[in-house]
Chimera marker file (.cmm) of the C-alpha trace (Angstrom):
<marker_set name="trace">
<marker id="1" x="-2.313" y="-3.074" z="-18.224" r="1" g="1" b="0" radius="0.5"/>
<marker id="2" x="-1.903" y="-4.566" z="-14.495" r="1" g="1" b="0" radius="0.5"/>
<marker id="3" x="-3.274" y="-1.425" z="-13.063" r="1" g="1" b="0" radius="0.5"/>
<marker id="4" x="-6.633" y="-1.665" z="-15.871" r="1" g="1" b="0" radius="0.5"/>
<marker id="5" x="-6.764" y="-5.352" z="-14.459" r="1" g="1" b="0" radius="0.5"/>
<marker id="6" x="-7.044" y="-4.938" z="-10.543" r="1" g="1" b="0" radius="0.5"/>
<marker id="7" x="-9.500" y="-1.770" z="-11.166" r="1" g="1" b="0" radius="0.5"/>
<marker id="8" x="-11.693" y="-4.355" z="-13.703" r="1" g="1" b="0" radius="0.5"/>
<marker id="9" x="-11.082" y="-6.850" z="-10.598" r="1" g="1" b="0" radius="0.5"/>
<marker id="10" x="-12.412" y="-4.737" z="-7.768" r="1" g="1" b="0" radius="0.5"/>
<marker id="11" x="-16.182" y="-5.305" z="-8.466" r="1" g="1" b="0" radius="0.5"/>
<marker id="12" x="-15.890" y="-8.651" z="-8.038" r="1" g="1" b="0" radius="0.5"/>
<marker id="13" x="-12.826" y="-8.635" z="-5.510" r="1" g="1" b="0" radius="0.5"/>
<marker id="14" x="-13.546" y="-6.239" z="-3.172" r="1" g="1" b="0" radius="0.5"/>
<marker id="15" x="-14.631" y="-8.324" z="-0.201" r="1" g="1" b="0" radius="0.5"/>
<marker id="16" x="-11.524" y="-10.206" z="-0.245" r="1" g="1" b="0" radius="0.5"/>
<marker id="17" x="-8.666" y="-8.712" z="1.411" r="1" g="1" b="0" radius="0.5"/>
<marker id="18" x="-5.786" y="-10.590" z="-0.532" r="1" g="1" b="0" radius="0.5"/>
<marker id="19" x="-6.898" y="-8.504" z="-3.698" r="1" g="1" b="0" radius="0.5"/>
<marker id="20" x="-6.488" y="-5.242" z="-1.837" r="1" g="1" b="0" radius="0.5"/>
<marker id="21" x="-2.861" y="-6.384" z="-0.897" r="1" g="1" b="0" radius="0.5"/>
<marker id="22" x="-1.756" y="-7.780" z="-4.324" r="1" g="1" b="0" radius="0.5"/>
<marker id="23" x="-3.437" y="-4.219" z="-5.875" r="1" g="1" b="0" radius="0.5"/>
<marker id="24" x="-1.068" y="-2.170" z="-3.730" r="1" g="1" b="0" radius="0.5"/>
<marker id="25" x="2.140" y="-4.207" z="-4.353" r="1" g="1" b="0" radius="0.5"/>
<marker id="26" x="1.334" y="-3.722" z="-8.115" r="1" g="1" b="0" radius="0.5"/>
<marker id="27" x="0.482" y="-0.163" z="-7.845" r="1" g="1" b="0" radius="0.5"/>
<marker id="28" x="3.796" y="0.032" z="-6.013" r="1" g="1" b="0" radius="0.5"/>
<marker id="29" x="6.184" y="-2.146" z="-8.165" r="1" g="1" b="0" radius="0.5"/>
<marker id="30" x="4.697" y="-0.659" z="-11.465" r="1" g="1" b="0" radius="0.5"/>
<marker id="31" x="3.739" y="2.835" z="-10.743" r="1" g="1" b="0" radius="0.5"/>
<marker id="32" x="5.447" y="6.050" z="-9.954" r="1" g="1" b="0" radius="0.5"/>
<marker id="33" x="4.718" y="9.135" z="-7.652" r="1" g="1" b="0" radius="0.5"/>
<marker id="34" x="3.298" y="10.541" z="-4.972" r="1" g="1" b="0" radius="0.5"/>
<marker id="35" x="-0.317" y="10.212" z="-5.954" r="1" g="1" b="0" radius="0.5"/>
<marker id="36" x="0.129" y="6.622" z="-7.495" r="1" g="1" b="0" radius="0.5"/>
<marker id="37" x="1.692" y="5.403" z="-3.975" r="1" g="1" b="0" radius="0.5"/>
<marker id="38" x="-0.625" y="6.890" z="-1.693" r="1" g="1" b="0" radius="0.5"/>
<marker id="39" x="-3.291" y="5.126" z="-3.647" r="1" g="1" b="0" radius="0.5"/>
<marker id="40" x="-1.288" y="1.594" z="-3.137" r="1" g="1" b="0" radius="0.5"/>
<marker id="41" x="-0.882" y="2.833" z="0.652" r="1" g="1" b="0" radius="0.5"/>
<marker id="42" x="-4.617" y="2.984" z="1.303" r="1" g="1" b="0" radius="0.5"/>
<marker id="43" x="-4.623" y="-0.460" z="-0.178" r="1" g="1" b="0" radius="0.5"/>
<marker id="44" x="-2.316" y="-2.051" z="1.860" r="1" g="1" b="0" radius="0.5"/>
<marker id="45" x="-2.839" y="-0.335" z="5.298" r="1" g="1" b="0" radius="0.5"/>
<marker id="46" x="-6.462" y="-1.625" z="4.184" r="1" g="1" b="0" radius="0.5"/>
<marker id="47" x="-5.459" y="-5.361" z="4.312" r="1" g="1" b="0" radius="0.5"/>
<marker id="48" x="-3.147" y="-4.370" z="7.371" r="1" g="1" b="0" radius="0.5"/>
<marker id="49" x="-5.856" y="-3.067" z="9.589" r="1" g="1" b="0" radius="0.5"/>
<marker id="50" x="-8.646" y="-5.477" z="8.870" r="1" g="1" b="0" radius="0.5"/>
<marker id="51" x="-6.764" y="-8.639" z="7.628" r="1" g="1" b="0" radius="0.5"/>
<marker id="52" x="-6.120" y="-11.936" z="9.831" r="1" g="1" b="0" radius="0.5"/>
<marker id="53" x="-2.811" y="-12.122" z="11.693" r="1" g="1" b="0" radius="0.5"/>
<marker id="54" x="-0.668" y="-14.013" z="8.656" r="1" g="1" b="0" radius="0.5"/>
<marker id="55" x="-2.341" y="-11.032" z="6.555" r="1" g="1" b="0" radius="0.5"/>
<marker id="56" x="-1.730" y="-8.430" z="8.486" r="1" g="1" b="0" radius="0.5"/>
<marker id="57" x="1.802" y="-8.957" z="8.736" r="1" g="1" b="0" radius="0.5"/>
<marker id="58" x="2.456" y="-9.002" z="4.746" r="1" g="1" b="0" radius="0.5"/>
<marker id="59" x="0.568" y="-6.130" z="4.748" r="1" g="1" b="0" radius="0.5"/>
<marker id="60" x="3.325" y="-4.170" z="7.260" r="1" g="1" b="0" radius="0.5"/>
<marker id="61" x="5.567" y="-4.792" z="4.876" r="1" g="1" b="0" radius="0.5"/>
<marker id="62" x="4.181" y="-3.846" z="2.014" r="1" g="1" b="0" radius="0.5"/>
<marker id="63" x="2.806" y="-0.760" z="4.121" r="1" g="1" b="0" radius="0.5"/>
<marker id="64" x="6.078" y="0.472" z="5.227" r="1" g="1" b="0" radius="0.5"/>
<marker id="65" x="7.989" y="0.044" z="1.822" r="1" g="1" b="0" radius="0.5"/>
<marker id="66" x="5.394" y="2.108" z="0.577" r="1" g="1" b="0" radius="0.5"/>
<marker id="67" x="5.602" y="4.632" z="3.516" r="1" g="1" b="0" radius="0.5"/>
<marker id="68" x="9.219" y="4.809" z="2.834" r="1" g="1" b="0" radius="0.5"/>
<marker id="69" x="8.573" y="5.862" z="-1.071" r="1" g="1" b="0" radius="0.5"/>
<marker id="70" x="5.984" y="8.250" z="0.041" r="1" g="1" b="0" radius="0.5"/>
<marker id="71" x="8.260" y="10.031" z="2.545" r="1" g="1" b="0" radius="0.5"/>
<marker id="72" x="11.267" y="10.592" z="-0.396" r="1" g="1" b="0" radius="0.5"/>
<marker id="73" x="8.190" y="13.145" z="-1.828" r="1" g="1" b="0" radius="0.5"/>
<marker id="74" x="7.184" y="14.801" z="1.299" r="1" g="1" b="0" radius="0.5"/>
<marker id="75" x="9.360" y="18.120" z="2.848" r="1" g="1" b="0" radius="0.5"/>
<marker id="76" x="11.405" y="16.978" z="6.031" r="1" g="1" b="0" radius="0.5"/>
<marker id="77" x="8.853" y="17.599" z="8.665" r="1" g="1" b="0" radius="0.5"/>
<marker id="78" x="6.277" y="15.308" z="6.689" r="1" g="1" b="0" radius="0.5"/>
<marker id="79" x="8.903" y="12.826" z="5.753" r="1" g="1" b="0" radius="0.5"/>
<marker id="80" x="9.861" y="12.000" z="9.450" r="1" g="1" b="0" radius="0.5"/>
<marker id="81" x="6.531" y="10.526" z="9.951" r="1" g="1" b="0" radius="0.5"/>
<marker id="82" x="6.660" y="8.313" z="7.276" r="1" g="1" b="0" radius="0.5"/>
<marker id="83" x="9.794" y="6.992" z="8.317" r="1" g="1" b="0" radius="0.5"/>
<marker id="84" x="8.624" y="6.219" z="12.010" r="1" g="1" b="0" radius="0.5"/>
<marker id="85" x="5.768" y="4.582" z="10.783" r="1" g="1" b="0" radius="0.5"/>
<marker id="86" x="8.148" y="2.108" z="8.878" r="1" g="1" b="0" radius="0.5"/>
<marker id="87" x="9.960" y="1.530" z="11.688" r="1" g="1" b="0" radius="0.5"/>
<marker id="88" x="7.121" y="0.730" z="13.610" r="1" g="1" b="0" radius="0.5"/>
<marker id="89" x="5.613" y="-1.669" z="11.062" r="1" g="1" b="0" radius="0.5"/>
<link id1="1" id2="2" r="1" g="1" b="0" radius="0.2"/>
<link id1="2" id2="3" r="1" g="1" b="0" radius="0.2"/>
<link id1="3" id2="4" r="1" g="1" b="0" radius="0.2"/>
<link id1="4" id2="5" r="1" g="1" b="0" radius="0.2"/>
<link id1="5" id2="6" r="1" g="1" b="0" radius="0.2"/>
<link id1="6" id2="7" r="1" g="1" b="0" radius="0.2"/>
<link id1="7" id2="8" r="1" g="1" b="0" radius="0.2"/>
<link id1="8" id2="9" r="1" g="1" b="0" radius="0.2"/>
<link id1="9" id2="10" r="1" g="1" b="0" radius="0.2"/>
<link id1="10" id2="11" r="1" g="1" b="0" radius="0.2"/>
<link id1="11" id2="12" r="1" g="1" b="0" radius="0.2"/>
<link id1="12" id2="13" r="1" g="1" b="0" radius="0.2"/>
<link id1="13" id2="14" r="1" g="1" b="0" radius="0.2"/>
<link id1="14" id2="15" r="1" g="1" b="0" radius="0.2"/>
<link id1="15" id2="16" r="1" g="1" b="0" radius="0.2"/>
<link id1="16" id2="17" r="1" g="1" b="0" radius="0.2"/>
<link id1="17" id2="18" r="1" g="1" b="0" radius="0.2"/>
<link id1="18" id2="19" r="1" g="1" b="0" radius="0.2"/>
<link id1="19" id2="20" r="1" g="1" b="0" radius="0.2"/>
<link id1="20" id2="21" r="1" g="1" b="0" radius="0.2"/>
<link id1="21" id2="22" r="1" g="1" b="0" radius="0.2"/>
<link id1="22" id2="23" r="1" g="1" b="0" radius="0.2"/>
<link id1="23" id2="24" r="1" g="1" b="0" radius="0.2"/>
<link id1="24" id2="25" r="1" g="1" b="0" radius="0.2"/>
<link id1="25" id2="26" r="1" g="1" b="0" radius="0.2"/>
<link id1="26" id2="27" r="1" g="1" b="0" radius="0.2"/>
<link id1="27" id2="28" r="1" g="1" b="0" radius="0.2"/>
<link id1="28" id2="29" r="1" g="1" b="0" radius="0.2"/>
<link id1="29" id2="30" r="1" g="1" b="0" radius="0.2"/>
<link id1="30" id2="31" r="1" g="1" b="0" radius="0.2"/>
<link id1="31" id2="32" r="1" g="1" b="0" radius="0.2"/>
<link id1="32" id2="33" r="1" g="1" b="0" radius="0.2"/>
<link id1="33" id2="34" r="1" g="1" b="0" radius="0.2"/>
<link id1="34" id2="35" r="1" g="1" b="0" radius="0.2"/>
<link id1="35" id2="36" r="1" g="1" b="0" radius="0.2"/>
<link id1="36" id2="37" r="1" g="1" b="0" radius="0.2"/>
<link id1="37" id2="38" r="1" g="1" b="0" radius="0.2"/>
<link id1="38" id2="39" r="1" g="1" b="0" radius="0.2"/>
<link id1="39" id2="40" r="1" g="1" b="0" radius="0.2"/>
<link id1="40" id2="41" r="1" g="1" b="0" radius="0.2"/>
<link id1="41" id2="42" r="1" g="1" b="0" radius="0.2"/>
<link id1="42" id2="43" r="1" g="1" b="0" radius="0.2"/>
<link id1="43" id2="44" r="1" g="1" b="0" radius="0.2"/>
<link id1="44" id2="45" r="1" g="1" b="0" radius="0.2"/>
<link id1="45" id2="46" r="1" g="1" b="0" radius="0.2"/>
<link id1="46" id2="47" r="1" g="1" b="0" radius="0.2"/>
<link id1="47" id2="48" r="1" g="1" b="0" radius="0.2"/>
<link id1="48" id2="49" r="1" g="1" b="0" radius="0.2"/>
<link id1="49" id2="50" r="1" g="1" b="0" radius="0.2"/>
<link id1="50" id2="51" r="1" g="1" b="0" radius="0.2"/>
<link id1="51" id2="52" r="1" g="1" b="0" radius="0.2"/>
<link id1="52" id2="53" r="1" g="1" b="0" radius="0.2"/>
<link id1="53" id2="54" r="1" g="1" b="0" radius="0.2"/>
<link id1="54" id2="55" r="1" g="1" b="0" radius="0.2"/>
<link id1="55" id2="56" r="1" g="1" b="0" radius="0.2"/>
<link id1="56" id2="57" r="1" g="1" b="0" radius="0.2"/>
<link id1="57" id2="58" r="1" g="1" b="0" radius="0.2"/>
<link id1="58" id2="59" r="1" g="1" b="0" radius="0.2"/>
<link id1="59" id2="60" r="1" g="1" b="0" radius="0.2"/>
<link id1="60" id2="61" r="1" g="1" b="0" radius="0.2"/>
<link id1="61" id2="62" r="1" g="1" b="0" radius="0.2"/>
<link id1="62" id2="63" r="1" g="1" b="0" radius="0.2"/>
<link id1="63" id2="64" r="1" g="1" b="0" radius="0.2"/>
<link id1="64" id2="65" r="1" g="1" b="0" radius="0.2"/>
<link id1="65" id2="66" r="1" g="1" b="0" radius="0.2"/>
<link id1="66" id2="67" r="1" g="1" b="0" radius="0.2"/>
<link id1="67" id2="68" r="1" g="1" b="0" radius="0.2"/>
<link id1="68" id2="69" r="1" g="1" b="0" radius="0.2"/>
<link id1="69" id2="70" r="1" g="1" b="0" radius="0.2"/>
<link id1="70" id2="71" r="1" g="1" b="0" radius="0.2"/>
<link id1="71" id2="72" r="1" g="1" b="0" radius="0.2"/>
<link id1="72" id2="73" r="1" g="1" b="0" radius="0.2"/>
<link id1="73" id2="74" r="1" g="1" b="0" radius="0.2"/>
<link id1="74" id2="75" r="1" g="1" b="0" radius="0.2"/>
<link id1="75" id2="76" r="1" g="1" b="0" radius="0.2"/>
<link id1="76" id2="77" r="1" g="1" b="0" radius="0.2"/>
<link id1="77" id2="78" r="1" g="1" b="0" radius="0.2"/>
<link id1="78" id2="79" r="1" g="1" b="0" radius="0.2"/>
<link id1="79" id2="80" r="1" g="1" b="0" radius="0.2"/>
<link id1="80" id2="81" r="1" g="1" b="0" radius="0.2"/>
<link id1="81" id2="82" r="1" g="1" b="0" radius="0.2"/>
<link id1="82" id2="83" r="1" g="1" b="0" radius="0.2"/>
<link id1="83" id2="84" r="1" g="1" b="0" radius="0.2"/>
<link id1="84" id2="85" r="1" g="1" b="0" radius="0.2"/>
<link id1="85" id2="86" r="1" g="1" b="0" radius="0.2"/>
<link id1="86" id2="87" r="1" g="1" b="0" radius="0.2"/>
<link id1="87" id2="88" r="1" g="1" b="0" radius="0.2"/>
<link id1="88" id2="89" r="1" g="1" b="0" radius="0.2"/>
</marker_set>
């Protein structure tokens, strides 16, 4: 039902860069998998890159707690990546 919402929400949303957050923590909180949080991570590293300062900086989080789900699904080379780029955030 949340995800149904956001994806009826983007139409009208998708200028604003608070919706893009909030859609990737719900993706995140209520979906599983690979493909589901890869779709939240676009979201958020969306809101990371272009958001204001105060944005951006939710966003890292929400960015590398997603990175770190992501990297439990990738082999070990992949996965190291993922991990750094939690770190970093």
């Amino acid at each position: 039902l949340i995800y149904t919402i956001y994806e009826n929400l983007q139409s009208l949303l998708e200028n604003d860069l608070h919706y893009w957050l909030q859609r990737a923590k719900s993706i995140y909180r209520t979906q599983n998998g690979l493909e589901n949080y890869e779709e939240a991570y676009t979201y958020a590293k969306k809101a990371y890159i272009d958001g204001d300062d105060a944005l951006s900086t939710k966003a890292a989080l929400t960015t590398a707690l997603i990175s770190c789900a992501i990297a439990e699904y990738k082999q070990e080379k992949e996965k190291l990546g993922y991990y750094v780029e939690s770190v970093y955030l």
